[in-house]
N, C-alpha and C positions, 0 to 999 in steps of 0.2 A: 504494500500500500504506500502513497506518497505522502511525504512529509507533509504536516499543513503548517500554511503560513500563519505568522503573528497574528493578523484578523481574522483567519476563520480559525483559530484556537478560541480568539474575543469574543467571538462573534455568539451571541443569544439571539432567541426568537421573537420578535416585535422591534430590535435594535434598525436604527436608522441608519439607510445606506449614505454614507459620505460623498456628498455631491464632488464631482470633479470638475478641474478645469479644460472648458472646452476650448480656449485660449490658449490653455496649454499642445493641449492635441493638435489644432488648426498650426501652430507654428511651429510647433516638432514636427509634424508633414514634411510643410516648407524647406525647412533645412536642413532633412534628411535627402531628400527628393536636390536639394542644392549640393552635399555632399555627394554625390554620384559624376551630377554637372561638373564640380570640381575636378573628381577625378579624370571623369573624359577629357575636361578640357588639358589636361597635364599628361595623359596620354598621345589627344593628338598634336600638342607643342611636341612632345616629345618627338615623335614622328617627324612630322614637317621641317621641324629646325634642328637636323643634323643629328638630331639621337644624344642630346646634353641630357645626361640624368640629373640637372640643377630644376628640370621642370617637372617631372614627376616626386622627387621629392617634396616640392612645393603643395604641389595635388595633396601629396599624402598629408601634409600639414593643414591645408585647407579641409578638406573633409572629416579630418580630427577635428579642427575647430567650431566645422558646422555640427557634427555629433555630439562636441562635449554642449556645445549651446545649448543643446534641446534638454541637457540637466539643470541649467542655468535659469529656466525659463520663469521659475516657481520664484526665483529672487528681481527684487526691486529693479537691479538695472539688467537683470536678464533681456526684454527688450530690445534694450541699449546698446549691448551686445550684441544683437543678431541685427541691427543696422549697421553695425559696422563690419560686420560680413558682408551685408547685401552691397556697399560699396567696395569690397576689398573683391567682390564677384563681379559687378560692373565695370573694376579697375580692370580683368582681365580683357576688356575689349582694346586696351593698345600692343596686347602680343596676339590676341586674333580677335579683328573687328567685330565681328558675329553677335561677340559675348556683349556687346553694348545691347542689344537687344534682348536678349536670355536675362540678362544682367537685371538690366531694368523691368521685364516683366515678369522675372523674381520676387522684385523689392515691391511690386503692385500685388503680386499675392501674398508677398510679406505682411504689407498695408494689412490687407482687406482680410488675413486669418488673426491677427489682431484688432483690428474693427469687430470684423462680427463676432468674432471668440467673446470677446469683454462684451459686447451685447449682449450675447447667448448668455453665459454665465451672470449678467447681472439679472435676465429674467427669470433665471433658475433660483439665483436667490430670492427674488421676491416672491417666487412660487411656493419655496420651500416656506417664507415667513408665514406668506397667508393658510399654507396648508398644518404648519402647527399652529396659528391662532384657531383656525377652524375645528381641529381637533381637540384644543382643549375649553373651545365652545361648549361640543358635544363630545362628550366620553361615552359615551353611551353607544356611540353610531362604528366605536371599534369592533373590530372582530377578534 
């Protein structure tokens, strides 16, 4: 049988499920999905200009950085941080032009999984406020 994790050890019957951030998910997407992009793009530098392994090592650093981001996310300047990705991604359009476009409509689905994530999440929490006021309206209406 498999090990059970810390919460479902905790875990009782009627316990509330711990909403998550969807803000979270929408932008670990992004930058996982960006990490890949890095790699290619350091693969096909690689290629093209002469077979210098200064450009896949690069990749390999780049795609480390967008995978630790997405642990980062949960903290205040997490954000922060993964705009300075989405420019250090954009910057790669002056060793292939291309990536100004990847680059940039990276940093628009960056925007917009930030946007809506913080949306989504802040209606989850009002969700959750009115559904425990409503339940300790009526107690009676549990099962």
């Amino acid at each position: 049988m498999a090990k059970l994790t810390k919460a479902q050890r905790e875990w009782r019957p009627g316990m509330p499920k711990k909403l998550r951030s969807t803000k979270t998910m929408f932008a670990s997407t992004v930058l996982l999905l960006e990490a890949f992009v890095a790699l290619f793009l350091g693969l096909a530098l690689f290629g093209l200009n002469g077979k210098n392994p200064v450009y896949l090592v690069v990749a390999v650093v780049m795609a480390v950085l967008f995978v630790a981001a997405c642990a980062f996310m949960g903290k205040k300047w997490g954000a922060a941080f993964g705009w300075i990705l989405q420019l250090l991604l954009i910057a790669g359009g002056f060793w292939e032009p291309s990536m100004f476009i990847v680059g940039i409509l990276f940093a628009v689905s960056w925007w917009y999984a930030l946007h809506a994530g913080s949306r989504i999440d802040r209606d989850n929490r009002e969700r959750a406020r009115q559904q425990a006021a409503w339940d300790a309206a009526h107690p009676e209406a549990e099962v």
